[in-house]
C-alpha positions in Angstrom: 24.0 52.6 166.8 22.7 49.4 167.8 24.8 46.5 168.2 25.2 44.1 165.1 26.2 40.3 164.9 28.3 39.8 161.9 30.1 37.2 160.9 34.3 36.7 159.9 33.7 38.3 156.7 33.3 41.6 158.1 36.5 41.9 159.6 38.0 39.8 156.8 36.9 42.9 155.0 37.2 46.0 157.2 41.1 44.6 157.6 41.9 44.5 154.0 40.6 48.0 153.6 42.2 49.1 156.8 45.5 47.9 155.2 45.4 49.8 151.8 44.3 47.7 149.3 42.6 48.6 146.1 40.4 45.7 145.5 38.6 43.0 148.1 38.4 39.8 146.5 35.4 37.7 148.0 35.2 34.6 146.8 33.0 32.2 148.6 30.3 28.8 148.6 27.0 29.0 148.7 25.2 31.1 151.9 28.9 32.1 153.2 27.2 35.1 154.5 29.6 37.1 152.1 26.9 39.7 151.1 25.0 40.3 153.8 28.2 41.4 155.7 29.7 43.3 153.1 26.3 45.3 153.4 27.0 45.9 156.7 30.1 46.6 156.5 30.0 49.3 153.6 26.7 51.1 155.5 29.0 51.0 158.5 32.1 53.3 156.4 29.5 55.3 154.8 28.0 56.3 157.7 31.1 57.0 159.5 32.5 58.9 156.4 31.0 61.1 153.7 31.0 58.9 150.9 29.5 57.7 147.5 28.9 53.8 146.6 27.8 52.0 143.8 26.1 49.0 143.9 26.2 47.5 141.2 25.3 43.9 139.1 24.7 42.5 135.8 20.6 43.3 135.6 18.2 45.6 137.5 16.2 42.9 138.3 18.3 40.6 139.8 19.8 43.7 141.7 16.5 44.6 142.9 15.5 40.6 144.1 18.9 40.3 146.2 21.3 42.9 147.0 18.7 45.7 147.7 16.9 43.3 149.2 19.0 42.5 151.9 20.6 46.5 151.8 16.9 47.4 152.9 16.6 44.5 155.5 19.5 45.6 156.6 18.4 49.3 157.2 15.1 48.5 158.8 15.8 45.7 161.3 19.6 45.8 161.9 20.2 49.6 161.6 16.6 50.9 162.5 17.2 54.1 160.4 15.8 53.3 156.8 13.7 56.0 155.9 11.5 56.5 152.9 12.0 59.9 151.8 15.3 59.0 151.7 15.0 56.6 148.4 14.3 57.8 145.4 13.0 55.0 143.6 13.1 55.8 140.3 16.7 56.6 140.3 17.6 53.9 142.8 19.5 56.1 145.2 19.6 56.3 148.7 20.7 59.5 150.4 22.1 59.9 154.0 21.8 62.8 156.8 25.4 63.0 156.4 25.8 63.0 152.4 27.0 60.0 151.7 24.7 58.3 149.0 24.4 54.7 147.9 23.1 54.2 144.1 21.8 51.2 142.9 22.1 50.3 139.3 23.2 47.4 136.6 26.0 46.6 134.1 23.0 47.0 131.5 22.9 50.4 132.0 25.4 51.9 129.8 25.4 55.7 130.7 25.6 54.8 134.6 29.0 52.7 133.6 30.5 55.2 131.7 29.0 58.0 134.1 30.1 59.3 137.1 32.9 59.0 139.5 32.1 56.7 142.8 34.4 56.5 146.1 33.6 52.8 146.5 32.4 50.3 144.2 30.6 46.7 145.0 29.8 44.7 142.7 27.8 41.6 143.5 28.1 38.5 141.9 30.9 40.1 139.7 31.1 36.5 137.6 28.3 37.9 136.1 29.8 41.0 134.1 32.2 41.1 131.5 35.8 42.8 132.1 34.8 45.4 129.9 32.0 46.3 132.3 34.6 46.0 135.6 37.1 48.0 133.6 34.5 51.1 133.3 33.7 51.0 136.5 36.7 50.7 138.5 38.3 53.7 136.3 35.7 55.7 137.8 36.4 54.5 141.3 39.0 56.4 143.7 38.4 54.7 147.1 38.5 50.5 147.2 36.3 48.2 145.5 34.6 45.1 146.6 33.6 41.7 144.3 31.8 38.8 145.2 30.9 36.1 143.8 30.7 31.7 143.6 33.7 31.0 141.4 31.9 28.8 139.1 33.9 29.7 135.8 37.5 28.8 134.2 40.6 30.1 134.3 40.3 32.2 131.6 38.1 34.7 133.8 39.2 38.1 134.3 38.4 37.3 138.5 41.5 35.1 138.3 43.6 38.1 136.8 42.4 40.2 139.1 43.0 37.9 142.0 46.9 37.6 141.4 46.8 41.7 141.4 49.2 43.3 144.2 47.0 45.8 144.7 43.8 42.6 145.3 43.0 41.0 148.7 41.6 37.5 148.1 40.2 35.5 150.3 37.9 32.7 150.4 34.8 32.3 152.4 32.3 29.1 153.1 28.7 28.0 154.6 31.0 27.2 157.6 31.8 30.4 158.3 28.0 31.5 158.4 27.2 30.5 162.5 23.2 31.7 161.5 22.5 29.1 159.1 19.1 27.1 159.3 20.2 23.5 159.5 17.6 22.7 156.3 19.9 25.0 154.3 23.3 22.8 155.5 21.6 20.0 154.6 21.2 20.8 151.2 24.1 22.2 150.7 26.3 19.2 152.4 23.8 17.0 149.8 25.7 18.1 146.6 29.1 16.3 148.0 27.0 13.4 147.1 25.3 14.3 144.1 27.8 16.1 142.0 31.8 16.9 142.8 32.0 20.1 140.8 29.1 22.0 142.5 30.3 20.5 145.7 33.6 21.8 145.3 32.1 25.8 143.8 29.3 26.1 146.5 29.9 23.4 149.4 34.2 24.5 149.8 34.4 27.4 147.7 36.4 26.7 145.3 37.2 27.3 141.4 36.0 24.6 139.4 33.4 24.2 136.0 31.0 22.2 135.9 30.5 19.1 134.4 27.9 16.8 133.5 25.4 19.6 132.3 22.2 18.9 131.9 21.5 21.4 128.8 25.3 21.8 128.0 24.4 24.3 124.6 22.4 27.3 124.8 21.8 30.9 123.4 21.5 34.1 124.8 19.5 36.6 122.5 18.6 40.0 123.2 15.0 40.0 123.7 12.1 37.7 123.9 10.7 37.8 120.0 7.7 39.4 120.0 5.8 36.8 117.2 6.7 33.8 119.3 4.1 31.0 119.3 2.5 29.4 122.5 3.4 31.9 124.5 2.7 31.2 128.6 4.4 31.5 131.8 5.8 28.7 133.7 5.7 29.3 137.5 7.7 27.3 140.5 6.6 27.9 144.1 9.0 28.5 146.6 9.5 30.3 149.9 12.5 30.5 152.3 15.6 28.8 151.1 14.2 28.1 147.8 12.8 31.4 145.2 9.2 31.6 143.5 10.4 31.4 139.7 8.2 32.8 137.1 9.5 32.6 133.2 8.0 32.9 130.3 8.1 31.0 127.2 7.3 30.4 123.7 8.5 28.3 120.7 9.9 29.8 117.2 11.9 28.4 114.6 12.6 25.5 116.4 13.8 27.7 119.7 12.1 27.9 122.7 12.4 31.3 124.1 13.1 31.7 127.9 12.6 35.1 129.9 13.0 35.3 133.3 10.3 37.3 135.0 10.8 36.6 138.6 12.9 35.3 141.1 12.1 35.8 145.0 12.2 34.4 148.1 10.0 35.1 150.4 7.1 35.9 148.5 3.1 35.8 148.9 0.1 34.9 147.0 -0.8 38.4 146.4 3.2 39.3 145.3 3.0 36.3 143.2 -0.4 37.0 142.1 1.0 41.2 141.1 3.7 39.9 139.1 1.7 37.5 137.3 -1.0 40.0 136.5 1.6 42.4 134.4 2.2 39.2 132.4 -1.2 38.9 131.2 -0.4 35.2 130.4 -1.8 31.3 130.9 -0.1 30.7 133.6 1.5 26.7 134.1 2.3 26.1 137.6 3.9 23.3 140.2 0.8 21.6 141.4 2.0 20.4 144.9 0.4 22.9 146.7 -3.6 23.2 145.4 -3.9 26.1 147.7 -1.9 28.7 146.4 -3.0 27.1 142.7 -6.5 28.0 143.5 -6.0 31.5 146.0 -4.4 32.7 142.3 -7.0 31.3 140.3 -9.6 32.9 142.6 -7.5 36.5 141.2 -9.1 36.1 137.8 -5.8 34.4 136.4 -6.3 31.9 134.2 -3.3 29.2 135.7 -3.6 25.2 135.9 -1.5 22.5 137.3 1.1 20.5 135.2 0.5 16.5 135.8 3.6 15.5 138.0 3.5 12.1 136.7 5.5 9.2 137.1 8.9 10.3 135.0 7.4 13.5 134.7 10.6 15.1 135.4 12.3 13.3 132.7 9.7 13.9 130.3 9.5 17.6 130.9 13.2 17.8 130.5 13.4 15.4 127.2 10.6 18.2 126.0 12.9 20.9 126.3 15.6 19.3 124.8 14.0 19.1 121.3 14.3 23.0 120.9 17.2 24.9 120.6 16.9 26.6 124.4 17.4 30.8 123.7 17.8 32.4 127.2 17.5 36.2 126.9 20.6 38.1 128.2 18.7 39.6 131.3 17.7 36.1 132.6 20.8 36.2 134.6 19.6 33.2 137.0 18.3 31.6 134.2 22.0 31.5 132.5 23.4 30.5 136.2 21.1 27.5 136.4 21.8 26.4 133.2 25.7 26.5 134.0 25.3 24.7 137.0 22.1 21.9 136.3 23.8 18.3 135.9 23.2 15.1 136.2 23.6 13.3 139.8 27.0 11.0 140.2 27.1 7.5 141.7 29.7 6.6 144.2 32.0 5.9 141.4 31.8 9.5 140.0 29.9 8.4 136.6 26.7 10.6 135.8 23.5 8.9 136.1 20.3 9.5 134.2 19.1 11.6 137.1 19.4 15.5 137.6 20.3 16.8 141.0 17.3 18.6 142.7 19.0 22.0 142.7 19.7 25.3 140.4 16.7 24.2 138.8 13.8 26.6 139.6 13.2 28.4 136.5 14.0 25.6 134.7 11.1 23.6 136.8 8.9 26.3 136.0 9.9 26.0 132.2 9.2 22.4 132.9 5.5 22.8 133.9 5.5 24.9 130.8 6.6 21.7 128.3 4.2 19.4 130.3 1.3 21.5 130.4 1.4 23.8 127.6 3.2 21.6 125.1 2.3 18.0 126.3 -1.4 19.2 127.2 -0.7 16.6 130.3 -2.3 19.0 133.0 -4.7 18.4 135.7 -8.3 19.3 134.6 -10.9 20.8 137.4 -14.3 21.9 137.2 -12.9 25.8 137.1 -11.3 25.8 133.7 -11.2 23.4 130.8 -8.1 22.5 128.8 -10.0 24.7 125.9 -9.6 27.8 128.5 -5.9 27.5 128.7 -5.4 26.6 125.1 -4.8 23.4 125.3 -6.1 21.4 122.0 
């Protein structure tokens, strides 16, 4: 096997399971490393024993855009034995030469949670599920079970139960602790001690706290998008690296405007972005600092224009927003967390300002572009489409 850098984490791990206990307790900032190493650590004990583990989180989607995203990353370039006819996609399972089998599924799923019996469970971002949800799963668990997750939630969570359990190893990890971090990424993480104490203290230390100052402090979660919604388009955010490409989609009824979360990727390129907007079939309302991709996607046959970023644009996208009832369907679960954690900046002397911090805030930019183009009509015209081509009267 080759050799692996990992950081703290995994031996933070291996010696809590080396010393009997049930239930590892990862709690950690932002970028700790927590995940990837738990990963590594859990392929390393399958591999060297015949075992079953579950993978588990709230949606499929979000599963399938982190966790199994870096479980497959992991395979290819730090294990160099993934293999293809090994996965079977449709059920999400990965089987070993040796047995042991890794499934892949969400707390949506109702017959997997009540289904079969696991050796080890991990559930990622387990702030996410209900206790409920933990409490069918771990009753099907005989090994140990690993959680993770940024402790951005109060004290009535079941996590904080769980924590003071005997039979619980707790322990709480930070960026500091992650050696491989790109300094950009520091940055902007060390930035929130200045622009907001709460998310400072959840993703900079690691540390329980709610936060405060909320931008949007009410909204819904519904079931599904409805399917006689008016105005009906997709707002899109570009990102790359550190930050995700965001795609949502959204629509106005009954004085609600209905948020769905489509997408939500790093790493991603024109002809991904260009894929996932195609199954949406929509007008498409888009960040227009870079005119390249805008027009490599228009040049795709999809119909998508540039919001106008103008002076208090930001402001006046958000104001927009805030004159519907916001309705965030239940598997938008990165929607829901940027909602919780979307505030307004803090002067020195720790009062809010009129200014939102430039973070957690991806699908709500692209919602943003949404409310300026598709609502405000303020887009940027070109000679390729009209504002009658994207429905804008």
């Amino acid at each position: 096997m080759p050799i692996i850098q990992t950081t703290k984490i995994f031996t933070t791990v291996d010696n809590a399971v080396q010393s009997g206990y049930k239930i590892v307790s990862a709690q950690g900032s932002s970028r700790s490393s927590k995940t990837y190493n738990i990963l590594i650590y859990l392929l390393s004990y399958i591999l060297a024993n015949k075992k079953s583990l579950s993978i588990v989180r709230k949606t499929l989607p979000a599963l399938k855009g982190s966790v199994f995203r870096d479980f497959k990353e992991i395979m290819q370039d730090k294990f160099k034995i993934w293999d293809n006819r090994c996965m079977n996609k449709s059920e999400m399972v990965y089987t070993f030469p040796n047995g042991s089998f890794v499934e892949f599924f969400s707390t949506d799923d109702e017959q997997k949670i009540r289904g079969r019996k696991r050796n080890i469970l991990y559930c990622n971002e387990a702030n996410e599920i209900s206790f409920l949800e933990w409490q069918q799963l771990i009753m099907r668990t005989t090994d140990f079970s690993i959680v993770d997750y940024n402790p951005s939630f109060s004290d009535e969570h079941w996590l904080c139960e769980l924590n003071k359990d005997s039979r619980t190893y707790h322990f709480i990890s930070t960026y500091k602790d992650n050696p491989f971090l790109e300094q950009t990424i520091i940055d902007e993480i060390e930035s929130l001690e200045h622009k907001n104490r709460v998310l400072w203290t959840v993703y900079g230390l690691g540390l329980q706290a709610m936060a405060e100052g909320l931008v949007f402090p009410e909204f819904e979660i519904v079931d599904e998008f409805p399917v006689n919604a008016k105005q009906v388009a997709a707002g899109l955010d570009f990102g790359y690296s550190s930050d995700p490409t965001a795609i949502v989609k959204c629509g106005i009824l009954d004085g609600g405007l209905y948020l769905d979360e489509q997408c939500y990727r790093t790493h991603m390129l024109t002809s991904e972005i260009i894929k996932e907007l195609k199954k949406l079939g929509l007008f498409v309302y888009a960040d227009s600092a870079d005119p390249r991709l805008i027009q490599e996607i228009a040049n795709a046959g999809i119909i998508i224009f540039p919001a106008d970023k103008y002076k208090g644009s930001v402001m006046g996208g958000l104001f927009k927003m805030m004159e519907y009832k916001l309705c965030v369907t239940k598997r938008s679960v990165n929607y829901i967390r940027e909602l919780k954690n979307y505030v307004y900046e803090q002067n020195k002397d720790g009062k809010f300002i009129n200014q939102p911090i430039d973070a957690y805030n991806h699908l709500i930019d692209g919602t943003r572009y949404y409310t300026i183009g598709k609502l405000l009509g303020k887009v940027l015209t070109s000679k390729q489409y009209s504002k009658e081509d994207l429905g804008i009267y």
